[in-house]
N, C-alpha and C positions, 0 to 999 in steps of 0.2 A: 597857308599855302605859300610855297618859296621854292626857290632854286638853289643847288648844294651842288658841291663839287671838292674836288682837294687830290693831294699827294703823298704819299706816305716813301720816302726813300730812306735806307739804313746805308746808302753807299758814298749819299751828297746830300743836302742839304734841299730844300724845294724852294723854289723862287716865289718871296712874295708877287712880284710879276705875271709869273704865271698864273696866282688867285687874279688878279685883277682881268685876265684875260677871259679866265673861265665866269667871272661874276660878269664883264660886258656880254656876254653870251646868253648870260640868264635872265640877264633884264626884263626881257616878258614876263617870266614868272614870278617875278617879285620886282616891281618897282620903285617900291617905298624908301628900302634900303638898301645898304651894303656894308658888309663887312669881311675881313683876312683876319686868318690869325696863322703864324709862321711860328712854329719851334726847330730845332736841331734836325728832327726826324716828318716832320711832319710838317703838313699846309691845308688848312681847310678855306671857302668861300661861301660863301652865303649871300644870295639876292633877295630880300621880304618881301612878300605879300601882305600886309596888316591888316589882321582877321579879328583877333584879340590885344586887348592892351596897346590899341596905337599908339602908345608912347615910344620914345626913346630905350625905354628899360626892358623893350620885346626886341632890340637888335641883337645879330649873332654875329660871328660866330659864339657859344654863351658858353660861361666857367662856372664851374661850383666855387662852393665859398673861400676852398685854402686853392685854388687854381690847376688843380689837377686834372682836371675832365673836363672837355672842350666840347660840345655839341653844336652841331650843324639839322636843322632839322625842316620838312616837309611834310606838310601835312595838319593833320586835326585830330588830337583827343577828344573824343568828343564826353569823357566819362572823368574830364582832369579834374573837375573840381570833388568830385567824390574820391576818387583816388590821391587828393591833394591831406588828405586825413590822413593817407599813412604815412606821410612823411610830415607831418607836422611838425615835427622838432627840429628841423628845417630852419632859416630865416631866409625868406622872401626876398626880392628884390622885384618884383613884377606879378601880375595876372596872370601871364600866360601859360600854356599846358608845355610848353618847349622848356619851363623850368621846373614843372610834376614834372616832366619827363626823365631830367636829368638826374635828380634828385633818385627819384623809382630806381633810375640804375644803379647811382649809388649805392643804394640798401641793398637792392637785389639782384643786379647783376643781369644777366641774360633770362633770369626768371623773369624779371619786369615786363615780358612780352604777353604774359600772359593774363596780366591785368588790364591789359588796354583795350579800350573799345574806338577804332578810330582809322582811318587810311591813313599810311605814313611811308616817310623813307629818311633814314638819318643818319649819322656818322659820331661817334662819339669818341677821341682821342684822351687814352688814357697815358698822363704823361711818364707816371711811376710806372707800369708795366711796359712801355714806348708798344702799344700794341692799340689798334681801330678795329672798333667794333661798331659791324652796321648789321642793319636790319630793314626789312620789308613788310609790310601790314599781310596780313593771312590771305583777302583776295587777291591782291595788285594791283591795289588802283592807284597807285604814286611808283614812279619809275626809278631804278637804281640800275646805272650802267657801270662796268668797268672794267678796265686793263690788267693784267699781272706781266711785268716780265722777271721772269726768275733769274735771267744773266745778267740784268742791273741791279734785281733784288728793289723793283720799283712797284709799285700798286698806285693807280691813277683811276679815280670814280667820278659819278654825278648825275645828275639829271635827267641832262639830255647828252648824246653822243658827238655834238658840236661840242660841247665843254670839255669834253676829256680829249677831241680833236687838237685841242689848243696846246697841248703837249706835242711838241713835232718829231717826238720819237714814235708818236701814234701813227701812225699811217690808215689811206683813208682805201682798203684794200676789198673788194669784194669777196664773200663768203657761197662760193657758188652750192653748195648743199643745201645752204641755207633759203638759198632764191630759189631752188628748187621747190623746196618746201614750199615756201611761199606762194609760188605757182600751184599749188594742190590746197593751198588753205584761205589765200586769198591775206595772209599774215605770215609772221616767221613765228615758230612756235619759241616759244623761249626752253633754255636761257643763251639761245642764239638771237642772233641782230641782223645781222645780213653782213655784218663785216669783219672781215678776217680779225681776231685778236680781241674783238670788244666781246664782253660779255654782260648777260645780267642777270642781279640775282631773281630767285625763284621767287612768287608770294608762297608766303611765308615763313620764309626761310632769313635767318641770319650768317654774319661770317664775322671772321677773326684775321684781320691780317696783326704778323706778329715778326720778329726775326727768323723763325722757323718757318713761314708759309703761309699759306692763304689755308683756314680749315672753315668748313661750312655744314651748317645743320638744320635741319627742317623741324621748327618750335611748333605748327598748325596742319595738321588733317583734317580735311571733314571725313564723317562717317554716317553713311544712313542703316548702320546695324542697329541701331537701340530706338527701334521704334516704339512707339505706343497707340493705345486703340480705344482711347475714350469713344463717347456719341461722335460724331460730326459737329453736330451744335456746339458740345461744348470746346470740342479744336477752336472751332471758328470763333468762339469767344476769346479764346488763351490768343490765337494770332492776330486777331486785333488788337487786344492787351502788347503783342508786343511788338507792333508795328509802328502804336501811338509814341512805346516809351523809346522804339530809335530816330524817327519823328524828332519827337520831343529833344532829343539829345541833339539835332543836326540842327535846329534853329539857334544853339548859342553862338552869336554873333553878337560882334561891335558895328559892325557896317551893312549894310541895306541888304535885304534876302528874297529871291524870287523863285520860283520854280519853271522849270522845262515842262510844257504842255502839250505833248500832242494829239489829245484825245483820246489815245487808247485806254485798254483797262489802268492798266502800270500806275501811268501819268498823271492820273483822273483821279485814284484811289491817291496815292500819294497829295494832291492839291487841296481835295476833301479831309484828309486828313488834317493835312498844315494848317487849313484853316479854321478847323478845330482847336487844335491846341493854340496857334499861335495870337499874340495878343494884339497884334496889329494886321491890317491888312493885307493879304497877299496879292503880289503882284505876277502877271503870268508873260509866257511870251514860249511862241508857234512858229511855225515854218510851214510853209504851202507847195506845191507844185502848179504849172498849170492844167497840167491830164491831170483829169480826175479821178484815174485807178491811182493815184501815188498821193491823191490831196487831203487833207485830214483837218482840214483847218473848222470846217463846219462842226466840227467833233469837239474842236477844242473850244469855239466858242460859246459850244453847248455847257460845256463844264462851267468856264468863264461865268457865265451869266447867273448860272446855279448857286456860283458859290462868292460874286459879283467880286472878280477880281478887276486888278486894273492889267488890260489884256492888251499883248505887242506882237504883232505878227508881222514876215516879212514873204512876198512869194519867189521860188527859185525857178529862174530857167537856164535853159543851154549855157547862155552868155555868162553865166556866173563863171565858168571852166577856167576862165581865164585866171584864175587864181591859184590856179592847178599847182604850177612852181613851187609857188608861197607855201601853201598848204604841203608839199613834199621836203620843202626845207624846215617845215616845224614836225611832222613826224619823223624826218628823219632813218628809219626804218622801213624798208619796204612796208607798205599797207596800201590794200585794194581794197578797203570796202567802201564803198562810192559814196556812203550815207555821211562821211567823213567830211563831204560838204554842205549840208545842211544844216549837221553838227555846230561847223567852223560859222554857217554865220547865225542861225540860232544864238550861239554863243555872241558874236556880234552887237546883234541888237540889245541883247538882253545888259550888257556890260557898257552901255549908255546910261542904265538906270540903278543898275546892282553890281555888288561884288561877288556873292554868293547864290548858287541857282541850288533846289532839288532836282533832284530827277525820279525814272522810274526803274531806271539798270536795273537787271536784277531778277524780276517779276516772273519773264518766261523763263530763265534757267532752273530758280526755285519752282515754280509752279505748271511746269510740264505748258508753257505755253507757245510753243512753236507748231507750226505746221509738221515738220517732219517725224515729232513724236508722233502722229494719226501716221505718216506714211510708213514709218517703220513698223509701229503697228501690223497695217495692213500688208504690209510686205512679208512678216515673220507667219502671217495667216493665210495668203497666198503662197507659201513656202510648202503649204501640206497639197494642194489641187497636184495632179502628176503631172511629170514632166511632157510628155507629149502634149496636152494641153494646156500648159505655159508656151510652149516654143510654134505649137500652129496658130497661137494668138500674136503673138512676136509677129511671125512671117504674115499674118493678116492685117498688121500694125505696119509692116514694112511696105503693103502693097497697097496700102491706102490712099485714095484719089486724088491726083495733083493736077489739079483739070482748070484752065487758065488763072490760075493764083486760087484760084478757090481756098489754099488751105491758110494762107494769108487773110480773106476781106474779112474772118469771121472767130472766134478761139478755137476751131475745128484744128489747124494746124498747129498749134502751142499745146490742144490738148494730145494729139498724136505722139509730138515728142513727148511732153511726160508722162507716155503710158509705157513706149518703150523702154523709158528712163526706168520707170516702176519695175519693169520687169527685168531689165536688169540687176536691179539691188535682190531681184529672189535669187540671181542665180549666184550670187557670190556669199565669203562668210559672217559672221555677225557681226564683223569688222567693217568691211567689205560693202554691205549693204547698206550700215548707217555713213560710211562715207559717199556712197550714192547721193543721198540729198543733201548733204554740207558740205562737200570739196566741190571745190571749181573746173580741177581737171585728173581726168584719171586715165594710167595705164595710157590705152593710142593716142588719146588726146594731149596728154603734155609729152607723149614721145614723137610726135607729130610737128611739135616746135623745138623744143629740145636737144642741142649738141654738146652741150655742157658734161661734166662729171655727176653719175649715182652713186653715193659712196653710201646710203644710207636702206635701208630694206623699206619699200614703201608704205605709207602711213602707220613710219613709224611711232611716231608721236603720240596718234590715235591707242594702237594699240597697247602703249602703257600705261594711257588713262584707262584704257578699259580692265585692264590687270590690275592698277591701284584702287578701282572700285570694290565697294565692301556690299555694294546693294543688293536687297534680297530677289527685287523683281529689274524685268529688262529695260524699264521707263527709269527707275532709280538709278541702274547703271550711266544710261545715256544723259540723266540731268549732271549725275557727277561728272562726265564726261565732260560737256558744258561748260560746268561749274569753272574745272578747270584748264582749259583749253581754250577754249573760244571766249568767254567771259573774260578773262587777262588779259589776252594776246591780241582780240580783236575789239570788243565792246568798248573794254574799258582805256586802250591806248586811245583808242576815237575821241573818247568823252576827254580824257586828262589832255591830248595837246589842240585838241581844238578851242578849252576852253582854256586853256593859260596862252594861246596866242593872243586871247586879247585880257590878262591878266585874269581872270573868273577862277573862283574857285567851285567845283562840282561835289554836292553829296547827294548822296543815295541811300535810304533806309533801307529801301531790300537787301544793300552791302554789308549791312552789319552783321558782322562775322557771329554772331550771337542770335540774333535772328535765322541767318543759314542755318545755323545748328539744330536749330527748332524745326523751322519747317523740314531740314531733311528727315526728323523724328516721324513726321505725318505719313502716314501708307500713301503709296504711287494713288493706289485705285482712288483718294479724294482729290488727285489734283487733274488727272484724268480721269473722267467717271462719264460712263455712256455716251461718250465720244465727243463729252464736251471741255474744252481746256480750262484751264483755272478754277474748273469748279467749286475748289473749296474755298478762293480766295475773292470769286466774286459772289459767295453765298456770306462769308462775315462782313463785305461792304456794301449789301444789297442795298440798305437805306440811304447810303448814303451817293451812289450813282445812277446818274439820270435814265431813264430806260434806252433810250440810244443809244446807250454806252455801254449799258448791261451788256442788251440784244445782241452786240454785233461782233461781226466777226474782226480776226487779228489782222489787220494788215500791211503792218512793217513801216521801217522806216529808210525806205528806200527812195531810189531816185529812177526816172524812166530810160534807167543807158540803154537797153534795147530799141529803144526808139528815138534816142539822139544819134545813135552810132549808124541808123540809118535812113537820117536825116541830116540835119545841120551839122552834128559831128562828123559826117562821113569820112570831108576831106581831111580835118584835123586829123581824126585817128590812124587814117591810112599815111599820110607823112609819118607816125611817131612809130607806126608799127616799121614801117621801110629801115628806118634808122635802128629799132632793136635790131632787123634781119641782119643788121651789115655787122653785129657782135657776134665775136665766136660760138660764143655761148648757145646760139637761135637758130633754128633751121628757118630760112628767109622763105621757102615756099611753101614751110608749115605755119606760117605766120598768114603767107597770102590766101591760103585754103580756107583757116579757117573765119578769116575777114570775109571771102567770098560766098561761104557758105550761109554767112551771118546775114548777109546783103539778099541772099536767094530765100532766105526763111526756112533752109535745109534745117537750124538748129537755131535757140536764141540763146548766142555767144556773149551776148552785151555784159557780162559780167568779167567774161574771162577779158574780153579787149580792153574792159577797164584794168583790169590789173596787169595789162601790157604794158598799154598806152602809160601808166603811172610808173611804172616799173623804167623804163625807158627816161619818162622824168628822172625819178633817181638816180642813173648813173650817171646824166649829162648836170646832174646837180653837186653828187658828193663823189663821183669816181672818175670824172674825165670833164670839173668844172672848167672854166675861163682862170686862165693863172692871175693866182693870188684870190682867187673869192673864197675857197674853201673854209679857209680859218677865220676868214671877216666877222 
């Protein structure tokens, strides 16, 4: 795991200086080392992480043997030493898979993408062609950002979007489409950033820059068309079979290995596992709340104990906020998902004791395990009842008793709004309805804040994941949906800078793009089956999770902003919201409506005022910083 960055110009020369700039930027994600390498046309950087081969002979930037190919690279093979046989005739200089890697290319070129098993992001400079060839892993879980300008004829990439800032013909401009979006997802959908000029690539996808242009190609689809229909049982054997061998692959490590625990299925299954195969003990480490509808800690010590890890847990309240800044200057990209804090110190604790965490990413996208698969569900079956009796329930739902806070001391009120939230998603289209329970704000609501430019047809995004799906049924469609959307652009940016903020490297066996392949093979009806989620994956690890664990239900890994924002946050949030009103951008009375409404229990906003209140960070951080901090 490392940080990469560089410059490709056919018109001047690139400054070693400016690798040096972009590598002090990266230093969180890779500590260990540093290295430049400067040709005629070209500049690459590299910061290490030392995962593998901590010697000397794993620094980059790294060259094949007659010095023609230069790689920069991010990430874990996790399949290199198998894949280290086809290049055998090779001569070595190192363990590590960043020299299978190079090698792989050699022989094969841009096919080599399709050997690997592994998250990555890397840069490969071919000095005979004067042409950079980079790539992105199939889900996205390692970040690739970058600039084109065609009137310098200059290409500037990396990591993070502070490293290619370091170029100051970059400017640090807002992308208002894109913060639109943002507002409706809660994330910017890629391969936008939120900033005017910056781009990134797609997962899966590689490019070419060259003297002719930037060309780009998509190497990884999934597809849930080539199903198969053995027993159940015997599924459920095949995907524990191959849950052990990506398991198995994610423990090769040189340096100490722990896993993310928070008691749910995902986490559990994953810890059980590791502890199966792996030869040493594992170490765990949790995150709490104090409200006990967000605290999950009892859950995780259940596993803990089970499977007698050595267990670290920290608990979160309000006061942690204060770290808000920090954490917006390490994702860098507008992102509102709140969880993004627990994430950040999760990762904390855990990186006093390890370099390498598992996790359980992954679990509900593969395995229909979200809530709103049951509401869409239900929503596409309440679609047949007639209209007249959708809309006299509505207005019976609208004139429901609000009789001295009653609908606040009790859930009577939280359940009122989401029944007309429910009935809302009947009455829009298949689009329309599954944006109902995943977007933040829709139609009045973000036009309600909103003075900025629509240049874009609304959820758009949405609706081209749902035209790239190949799924036979409407649960398949919506996990591919997931798969790629929300899994890239929200989960796994959470996981990747929360936990390189404090140098960690994060794997996920559910990610293994080979694994995906597999379970998207399983019919919808075993991952959803009589209304219960994961069923087919908590029937192949029944023995091995506690019955609390089995039993229970999904409950996120969230944090209580509906109830800090109307409490102890109140006054924080209402100062951050004042100061977005006064951007062009905001309608400043649509801001205060829907604070106030939030206050009155008309609606529970708390999600949306986080991705204000953050959003508002952002600009006073990368668009309208204190002069001179920006490029620090």
């Amino acid at each position: 795991m490392c940080g990469i960055a560089g410059k490709v110009s056919y018109s001047e020369q690139p400054s070693g200086e400016l690798g040096e700039r972009m590598a002090d930027c990266l230093t969180h994600r890779g500590p260990d080392a540093e290295g430049i390498y400067v040709s005629d046309s070209a500049m690459l950087a590299h910061r290490r992480l030392s995962i593998l081969d901590l010697s000397s002979a794993g620094r980059q930037p790294m060259s094949n043997a007659d010095g023609t190919l230069h790689i920069v690279f991010n990430g874990e093979i996790y399949n290199y030493r198998e894949l280290r046989e086809r290049v055998s005739d090779r001569t070595f200089r190192s363990e590590t898979d960043t020299e299978v890697l190079l090698y792989l290319y050699e022989k094969y070129g841009p096919d080599c993408l399709s050997l690997l098993r592994g998250m990555f992001a890397f840069a490969i400079w071919d000095e005979r062609r004067e042409r950079l060839f980079l790539a992105r892993d199939p889900v996205g879980q390692k970040p690739l950002f970058y600039h084109r300008d065609p009137k310098t004829d200059t290409f500037v990439f990396g990591s993070t979007v502070m490293a290619i800032l370091q170029d100051e013909a970059v400017k640090a401009d807002p992308d208002y489409s894109a913060i639109r979006s943002y507002l409706t997802y809660q994330y910017v959908p890629n391969p936008a950033t939120g900033f005017k000029g910056i781009r990134q690539l797609r997962p899966g996808e590689y490019a070419i820059v060259g003297k002719n242009g930037l060309s780009k190609q998509t190497y990884w689809q999934l597809s849930f068309a080539d199903q198969f229909h053995p027993k159940p049982r015997r599924i459920a054997d095949l995907l524990r079979e191959q849950l052990r061998e990506a398991t198995r692959l994610r423990l090769r490590s040189d340096v100490p290995l722990g896993v993310f625990l928070s008691g749910g299925i995902d986490s559990s299954v994953v810890t059980a596992v590791a502890s199966e195969v792996s030869d040493e003990a594992v170490s765990t480490y949790s995150i709490g709340f104090e409200e006990d509808a967000y605290n999950e800690q009892e859950f995780a010590r259940t596993v803990s104990q089970r499977y007698g890890t050595d267990h670290h847990e920290l608990t979160v309240t309000s006061g942690f906020i204060d770290i808000l800044p920090k954490l917006v200057r390490h994702y860098e990209v507008p992102f509102g998902d709140p969880s993004m804090l627990p994430t950040y110190y999760v990762s904390q604790i855990a990186s006093d004791y390890t370099t390498v965490a598992l996790t359980g990413d992954g679990g509900d996208e593969n395995f229909a395990g979200y809530d709103r698969y049951t509401w869409d569900r239900l929503a596409t079956a309440t679609k047949r009842t007639p209209a007249v009796v959708r809309t006299a329930t509505d207005r019976a739902l609208e004139l429901a008793p609000k009789v001295n806070g009653f609908e606040k001391s009790s859930e009577y009120g939280r359940a009122v709004r989401d029944a007309r939230r429910f009935l809302d998603a009947t009455e829009r289209d298949r689009i329309g309805q599954y944006a109902t329970f995943v977007c933040h704000a829709l139609n009045d609501e973000l036009d309600a804040i909103w003075n900025g430019p629509a240049e874009k047809a609304e959820l758009a995004e949405l609706r081209t994941a749902f035209e790239a799906s190949d799924g036979a049924t409407r649960l398949d469609q919506l996990m591919h949906v997931d798969i790629t959307t929300y899994l890239p652009d929200d989960l796994l940016v959470k996981v990747d800078r929360a936990s390189m903020a404090h140098s960690m490297e994060v794997r996920s066996p559910f990610l293994d793009h080979r694994f995906i392949e597999f379970v998207a093979r399983i019919p919808a009806h075993l991952k959803w089956r009589w209304g219960e989620k994961k069923w087919l994956l908590k029937r192949a690890f029944e023995d091995l999770l506690p019955d609390e664990i089995y039993n229970r239900s999904k409950q996120g890994f969230g944090i209580p902003v509906n109830e800090w924002f109307r409490g102890e946050l109140r006054d924080w949030a209402a100062e951050r919201l004042q100061r977005l009103g006064d951007r062009p951008a905001f309608d400043r009375g649509g801001l205060q409506s829907t604070f106030c409404d939030h206050q009155k229990y008309r609606t529970d906003a708390g999600y949306r005022i986080w991705d204000l209140v953050t959003l508002e960070t952002w600009f006073e951080e990368f668009i309208d910083p204190p002069a001179g901090e920006l490029r620090r």
